[in-house]
VEXDREN-2710 file (C-alpha; in Angstrom, 1 decimal):
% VEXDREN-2710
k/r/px/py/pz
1/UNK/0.0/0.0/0.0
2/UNK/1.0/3.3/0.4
3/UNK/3.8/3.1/3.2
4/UNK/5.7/0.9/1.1
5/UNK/8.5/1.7/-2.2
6/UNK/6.8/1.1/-5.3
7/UNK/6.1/3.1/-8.6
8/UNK/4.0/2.9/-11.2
9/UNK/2.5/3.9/-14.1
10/UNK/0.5/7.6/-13.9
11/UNK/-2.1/6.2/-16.7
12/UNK/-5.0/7.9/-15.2
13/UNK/-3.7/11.5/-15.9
14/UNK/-2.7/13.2/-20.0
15/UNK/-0.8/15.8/-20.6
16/UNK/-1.9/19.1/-22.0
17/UNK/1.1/21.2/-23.8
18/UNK/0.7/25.3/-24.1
19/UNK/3.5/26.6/-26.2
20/UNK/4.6/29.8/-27.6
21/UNK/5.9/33.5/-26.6
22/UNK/2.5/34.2/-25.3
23/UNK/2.1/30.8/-23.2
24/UNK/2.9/32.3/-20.1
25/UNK/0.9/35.4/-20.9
26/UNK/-2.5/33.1/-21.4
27/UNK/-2.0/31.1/-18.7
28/UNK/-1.5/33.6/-16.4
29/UNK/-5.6/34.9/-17.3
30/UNK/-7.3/31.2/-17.3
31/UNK/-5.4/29.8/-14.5
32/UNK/-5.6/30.1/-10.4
33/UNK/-2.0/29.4/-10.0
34/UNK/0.3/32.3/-10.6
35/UNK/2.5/31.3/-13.8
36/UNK/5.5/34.1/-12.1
37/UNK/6.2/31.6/-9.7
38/UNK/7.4/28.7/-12.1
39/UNK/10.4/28.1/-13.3
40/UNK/12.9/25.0/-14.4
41/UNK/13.3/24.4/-10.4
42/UNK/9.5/25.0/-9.3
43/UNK/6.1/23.6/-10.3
44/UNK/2.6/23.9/-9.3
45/UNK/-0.7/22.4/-8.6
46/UNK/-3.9/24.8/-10.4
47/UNK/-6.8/25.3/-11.6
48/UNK/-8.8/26.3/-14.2
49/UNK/-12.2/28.1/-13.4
50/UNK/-15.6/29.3/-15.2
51/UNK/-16.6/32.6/-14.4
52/UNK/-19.1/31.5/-12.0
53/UNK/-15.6/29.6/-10.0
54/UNK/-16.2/26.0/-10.4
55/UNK/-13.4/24.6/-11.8
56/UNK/-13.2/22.9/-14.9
57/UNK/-10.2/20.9/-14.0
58/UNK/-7.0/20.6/-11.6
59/UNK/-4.2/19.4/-12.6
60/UNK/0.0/19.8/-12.3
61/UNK/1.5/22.3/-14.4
62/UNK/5.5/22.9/-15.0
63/UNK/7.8/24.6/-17.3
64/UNK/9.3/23.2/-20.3
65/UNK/10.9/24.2/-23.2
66/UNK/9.1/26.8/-25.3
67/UNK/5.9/26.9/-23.1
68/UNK/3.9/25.0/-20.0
69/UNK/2.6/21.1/-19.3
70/UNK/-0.7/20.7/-17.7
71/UNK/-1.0/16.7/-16.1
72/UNK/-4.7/16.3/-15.5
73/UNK/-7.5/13.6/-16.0
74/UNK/-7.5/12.0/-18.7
75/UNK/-11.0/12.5/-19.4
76/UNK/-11.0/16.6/-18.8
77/UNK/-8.3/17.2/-21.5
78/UNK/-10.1/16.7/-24.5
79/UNK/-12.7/19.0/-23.7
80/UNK/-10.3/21.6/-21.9
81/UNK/-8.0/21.6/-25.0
82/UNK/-11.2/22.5/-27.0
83/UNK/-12.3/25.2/-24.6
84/UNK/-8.9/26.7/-24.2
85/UNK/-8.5/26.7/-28.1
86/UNK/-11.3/29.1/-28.2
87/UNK/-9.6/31.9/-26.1
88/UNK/-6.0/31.4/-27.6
89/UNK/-7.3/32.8/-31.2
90/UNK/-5.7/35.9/-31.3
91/UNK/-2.8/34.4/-28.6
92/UNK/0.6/33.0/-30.1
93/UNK/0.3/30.6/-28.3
94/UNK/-0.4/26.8/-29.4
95/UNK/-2.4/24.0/-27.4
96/UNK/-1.8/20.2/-28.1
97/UNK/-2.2/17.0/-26.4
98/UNK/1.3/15.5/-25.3
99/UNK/0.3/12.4/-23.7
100/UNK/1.4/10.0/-25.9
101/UNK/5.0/12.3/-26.0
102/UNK/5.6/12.0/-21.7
103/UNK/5.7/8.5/-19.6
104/UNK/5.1/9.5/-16.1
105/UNK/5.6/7.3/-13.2
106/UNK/4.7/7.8/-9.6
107/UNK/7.3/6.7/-7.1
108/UNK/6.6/6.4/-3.5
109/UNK/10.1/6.1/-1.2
110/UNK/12.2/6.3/-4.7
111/UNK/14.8/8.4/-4.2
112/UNK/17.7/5.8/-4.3
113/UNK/16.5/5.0/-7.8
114/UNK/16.2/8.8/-8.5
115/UNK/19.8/8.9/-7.8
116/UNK/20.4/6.3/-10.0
117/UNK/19.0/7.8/-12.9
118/UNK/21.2/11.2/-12.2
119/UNK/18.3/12.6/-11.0
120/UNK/18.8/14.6/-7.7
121/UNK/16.0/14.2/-4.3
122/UNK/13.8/17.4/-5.0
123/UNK/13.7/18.7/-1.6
124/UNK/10.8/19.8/-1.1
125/UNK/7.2/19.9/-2.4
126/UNK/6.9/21.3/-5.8
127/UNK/10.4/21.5/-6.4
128/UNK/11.9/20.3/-9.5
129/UNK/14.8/18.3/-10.6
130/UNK/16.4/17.7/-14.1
131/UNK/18.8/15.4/-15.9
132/UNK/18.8/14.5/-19.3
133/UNK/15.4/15.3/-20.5
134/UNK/13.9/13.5/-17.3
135/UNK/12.1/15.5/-15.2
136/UNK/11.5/14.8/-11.2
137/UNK/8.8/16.3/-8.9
138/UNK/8.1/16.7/-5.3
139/UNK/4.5/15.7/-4.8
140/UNK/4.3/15.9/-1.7
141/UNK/6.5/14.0/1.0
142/UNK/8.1/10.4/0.4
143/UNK/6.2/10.9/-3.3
144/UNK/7.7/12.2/-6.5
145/UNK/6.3/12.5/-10.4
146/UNK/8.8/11.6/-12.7
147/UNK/8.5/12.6/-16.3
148/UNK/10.1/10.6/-19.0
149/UNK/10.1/11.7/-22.4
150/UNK/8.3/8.7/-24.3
151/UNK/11.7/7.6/-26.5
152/UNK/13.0/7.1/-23.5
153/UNK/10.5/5.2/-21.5
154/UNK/11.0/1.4/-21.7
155/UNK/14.9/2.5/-20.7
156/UNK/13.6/4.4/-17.5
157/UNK/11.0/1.6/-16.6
158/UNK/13.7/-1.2/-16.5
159/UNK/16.3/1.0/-14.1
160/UNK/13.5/1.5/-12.1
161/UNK/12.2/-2.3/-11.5
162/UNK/16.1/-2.3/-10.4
163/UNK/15.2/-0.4/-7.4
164/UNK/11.6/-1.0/-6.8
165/UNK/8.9/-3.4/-7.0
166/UNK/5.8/-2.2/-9.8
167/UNK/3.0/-1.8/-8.0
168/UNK/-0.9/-0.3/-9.1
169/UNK/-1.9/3.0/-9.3
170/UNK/-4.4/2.6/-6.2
171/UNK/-1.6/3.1/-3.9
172/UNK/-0.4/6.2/-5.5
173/UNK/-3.5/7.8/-4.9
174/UNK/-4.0/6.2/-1.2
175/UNK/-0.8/8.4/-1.1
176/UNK/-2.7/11.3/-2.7
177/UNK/-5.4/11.2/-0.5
178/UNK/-3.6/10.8/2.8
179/UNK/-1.7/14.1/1.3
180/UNK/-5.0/15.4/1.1
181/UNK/-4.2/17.1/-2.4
182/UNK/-7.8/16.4/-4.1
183/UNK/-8.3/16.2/-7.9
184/UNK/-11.3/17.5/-10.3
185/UNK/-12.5/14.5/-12.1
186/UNK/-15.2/14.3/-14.9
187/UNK/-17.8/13.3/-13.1
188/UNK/-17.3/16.6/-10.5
189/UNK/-16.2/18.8/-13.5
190/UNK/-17.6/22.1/-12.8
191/UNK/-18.8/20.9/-9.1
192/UNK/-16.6/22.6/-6.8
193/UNK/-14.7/25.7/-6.3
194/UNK/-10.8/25.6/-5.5
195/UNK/-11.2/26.3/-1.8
196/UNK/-13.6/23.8/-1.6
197/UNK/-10.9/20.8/-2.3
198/UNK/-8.5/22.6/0.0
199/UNK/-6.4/24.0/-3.3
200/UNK/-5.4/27.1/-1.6
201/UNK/-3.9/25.0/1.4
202/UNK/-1.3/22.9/-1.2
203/UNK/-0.4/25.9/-3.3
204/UNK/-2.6/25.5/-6.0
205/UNK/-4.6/29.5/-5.5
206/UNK/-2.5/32.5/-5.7
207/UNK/-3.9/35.1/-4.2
208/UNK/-1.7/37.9/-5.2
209/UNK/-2.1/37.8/-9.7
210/UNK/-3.8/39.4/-11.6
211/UNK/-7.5/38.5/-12.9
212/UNK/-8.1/35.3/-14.1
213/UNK/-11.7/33.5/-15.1
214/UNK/-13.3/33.0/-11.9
215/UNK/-11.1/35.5/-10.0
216/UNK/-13.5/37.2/-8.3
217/UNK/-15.8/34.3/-6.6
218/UNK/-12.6/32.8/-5.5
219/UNK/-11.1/35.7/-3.9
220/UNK/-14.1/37.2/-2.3
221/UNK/-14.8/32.9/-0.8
222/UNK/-11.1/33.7/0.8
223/UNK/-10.8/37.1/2.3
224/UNK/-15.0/37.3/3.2
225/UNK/-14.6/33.6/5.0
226/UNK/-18.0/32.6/3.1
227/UNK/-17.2/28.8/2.9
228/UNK/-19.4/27.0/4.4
229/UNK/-18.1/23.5/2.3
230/UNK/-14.5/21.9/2.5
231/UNK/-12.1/18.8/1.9
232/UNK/-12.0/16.4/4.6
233/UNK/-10.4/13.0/4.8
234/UNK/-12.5/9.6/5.8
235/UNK/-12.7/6.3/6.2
236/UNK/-14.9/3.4/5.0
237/UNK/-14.8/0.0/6.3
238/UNK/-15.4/-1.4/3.1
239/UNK/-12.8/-1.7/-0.2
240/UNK/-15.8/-0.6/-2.4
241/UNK/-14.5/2.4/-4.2
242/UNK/-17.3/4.9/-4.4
243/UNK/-17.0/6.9/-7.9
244/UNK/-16.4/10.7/-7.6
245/UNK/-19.2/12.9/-7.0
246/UNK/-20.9/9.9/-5.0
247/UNK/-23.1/12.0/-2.2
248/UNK/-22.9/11.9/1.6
249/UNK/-25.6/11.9/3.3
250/UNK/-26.1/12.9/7.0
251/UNK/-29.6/11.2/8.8
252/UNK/-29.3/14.5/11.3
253/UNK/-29.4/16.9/8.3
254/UNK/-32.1/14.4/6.5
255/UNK/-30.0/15.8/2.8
256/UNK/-26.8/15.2/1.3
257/UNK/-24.1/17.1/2.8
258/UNK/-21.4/16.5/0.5
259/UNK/-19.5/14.2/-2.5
260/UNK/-16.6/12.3/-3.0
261/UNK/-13.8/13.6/-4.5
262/UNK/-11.4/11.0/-4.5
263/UNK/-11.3/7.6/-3.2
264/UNK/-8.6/4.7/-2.9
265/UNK/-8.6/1.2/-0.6
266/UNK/-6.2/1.2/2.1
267/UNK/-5.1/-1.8/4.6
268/UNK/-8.4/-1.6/6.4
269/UNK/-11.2/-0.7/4.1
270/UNK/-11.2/2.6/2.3
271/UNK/-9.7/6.2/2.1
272/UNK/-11.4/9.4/0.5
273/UNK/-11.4/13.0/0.1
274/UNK/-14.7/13.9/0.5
275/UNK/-16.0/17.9/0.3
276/UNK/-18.4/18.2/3.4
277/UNK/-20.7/21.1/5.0
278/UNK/-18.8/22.0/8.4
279/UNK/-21.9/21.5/10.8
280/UNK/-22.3/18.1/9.3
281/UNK/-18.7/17.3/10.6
282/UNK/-19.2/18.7/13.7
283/UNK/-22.1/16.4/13.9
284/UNK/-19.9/13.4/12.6
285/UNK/-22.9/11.4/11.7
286/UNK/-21.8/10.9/7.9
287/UNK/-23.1/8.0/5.5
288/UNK/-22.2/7.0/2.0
289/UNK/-25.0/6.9/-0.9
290/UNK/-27.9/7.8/1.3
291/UNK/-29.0/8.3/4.6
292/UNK/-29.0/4.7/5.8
293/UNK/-25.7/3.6/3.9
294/UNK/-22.3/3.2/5.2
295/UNK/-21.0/5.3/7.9
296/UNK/-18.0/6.8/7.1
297/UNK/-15.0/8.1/9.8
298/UNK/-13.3/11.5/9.7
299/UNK/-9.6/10.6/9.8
300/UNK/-7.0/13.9/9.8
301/UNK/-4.9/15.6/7.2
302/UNK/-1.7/16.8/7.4
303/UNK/-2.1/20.3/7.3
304/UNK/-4.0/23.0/8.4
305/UNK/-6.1/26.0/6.4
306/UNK/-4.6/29.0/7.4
307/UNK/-6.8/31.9/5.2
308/UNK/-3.6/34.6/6.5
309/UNK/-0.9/32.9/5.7
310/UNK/-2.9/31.1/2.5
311/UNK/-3.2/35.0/1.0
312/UNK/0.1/35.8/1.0
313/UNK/0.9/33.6/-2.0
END
């Protein structure tokens, strides 16, 4: 599971590719992350909003070469590339789906076979290391992305089953969610708003841009303290995966309270992200699917939302 080495395969995710002199420039308008902050040494989670602030999609977004890479679901790119196409008319900048150009392995306790393949430990999360076209990132602690350009991939896979067993992509995300870095998936496309998946608390919301599409719901949710809905973390007894968007359901409240964002099994049952109404988690009377279906446990996450020190970035 997810305390043990392992990588494998980041299938679940494509890759969406903005390049061009004005890459940055029409990022920096569509995106909740502030494109300043990136460079070869520094990546980001994001977002990308409609006006109304529901985002559209999350994803991981990094520097490289002539322009930006967007790692996302699978599933959101297609339509996202098609959206975005629509704003980057009069924009030199040019959209494309690299997928099938990038391998990308997740690696839980790699860093001796990081080291192997001349890559240095990033040190921290979101920081980025380079060598020879292979690109590593801190996802959060004990995990890193690693980026393989897709000539090189079979190579790359072999040095790694050197160093660590292959294991599924169920314990990457077990990792994920015990991070508590939640993901927009099709089926809660356009469902929440950024702070609502805790994206402000990882890094993925900067406060301090410009405009962007959806700028002004998200800010005025941060500085007016208006969220009344967040990310939690929770546990099922039960390896049944509940899709995302599944509703919660709380027999005090008599209504759903909330939906799953993410969900992975664990040693004992099951993990999730789930966004949830506050005075249903002070109640902590929470059930899967409907009123009378599985009771589900509030477990912690590993930070804390901060709205003054959240601002600052």
């Amino acid at each position: 599971m997810a305390d043990s080495a392992f990588f494998c395969p980041l299938s679940h995710e494509g890759v969406l590719a903005v390049r061009g002199s004005d890459a940055g420039k029409f990022l920096q308008g569509q995106l909740t992350c502030n494109i300043s902050y990136l460079n070869e040494h520094t990546a980001s989670l994001g977002a990308r909003c409609m006006v109304k602030g529901r985002m559209q999609s999350s994803f991981r977004i990094l520097p490289e070469a002539d322009g930006f890479l967007l790692a996302m679901a699978r599933e959101l790119l297609e339509p996202q590339l098609a959206d975005l196409k629509k704003y980057a008319v009069f924009s030199k900048a040019k959209l494309t789906d690299e997928s099938a150009a990038w391998a990308r392995f997740g690696l839980h306790d790699g860093d001796a076979a990081l080291q192997a393949l001349g890559l240095e430990v990033p040190a921290q999360t979101d920081a980025t290391t380079r060598h020879n076209g292979l690109i590593a990132i801190a996802a959060s602690p004990r995990r890193i992305e690693l980026w393989v350009p897709a000539a090189q991939a079979d190579a790359v896979r072999e040095q790694l089953l050197t160093h660590l067993p292959e294991g599924d992509l169920n314990g990457w995300l077990l990792g994920q969610i015990r991070a508590g870095i939640g993901q927009v998936m099709e089926q809660t496309r356009e469902l929440f708003i950024p702070q609502m998946i805790n994206l402000q608390a990882v890094g993925g919301v900067s406060f301090k841009k410009g405009c962007y599409t959806g700028q002004e719901i998200v800010a005025r949710m941060q500085y007016l303290g208006k969220l009344k809905r967040r990310q939690y973390r929770v546990a099922l007894d039960s390896d049944t995966l509940p899709a995302p968007g599944t509703e919660i359901f709380s027999p005090t409240h008599g209504s759903s309270i909330g939906e799953v964002v993410l969900a992975a099994r664990s040693e004992q049952g099951s993990e999730l992200l789930a966004v949830l109404t506050a005075d249903s988690v002070e109640d902590n009377n929470l059930h899967l699917g409907s009123k009378e279906g599985p009771r589900l446990t509030l477990l912690s996450l590993p930070y804390e939302l901060d709205r003054d020190r959240e601002i600052q970035r």
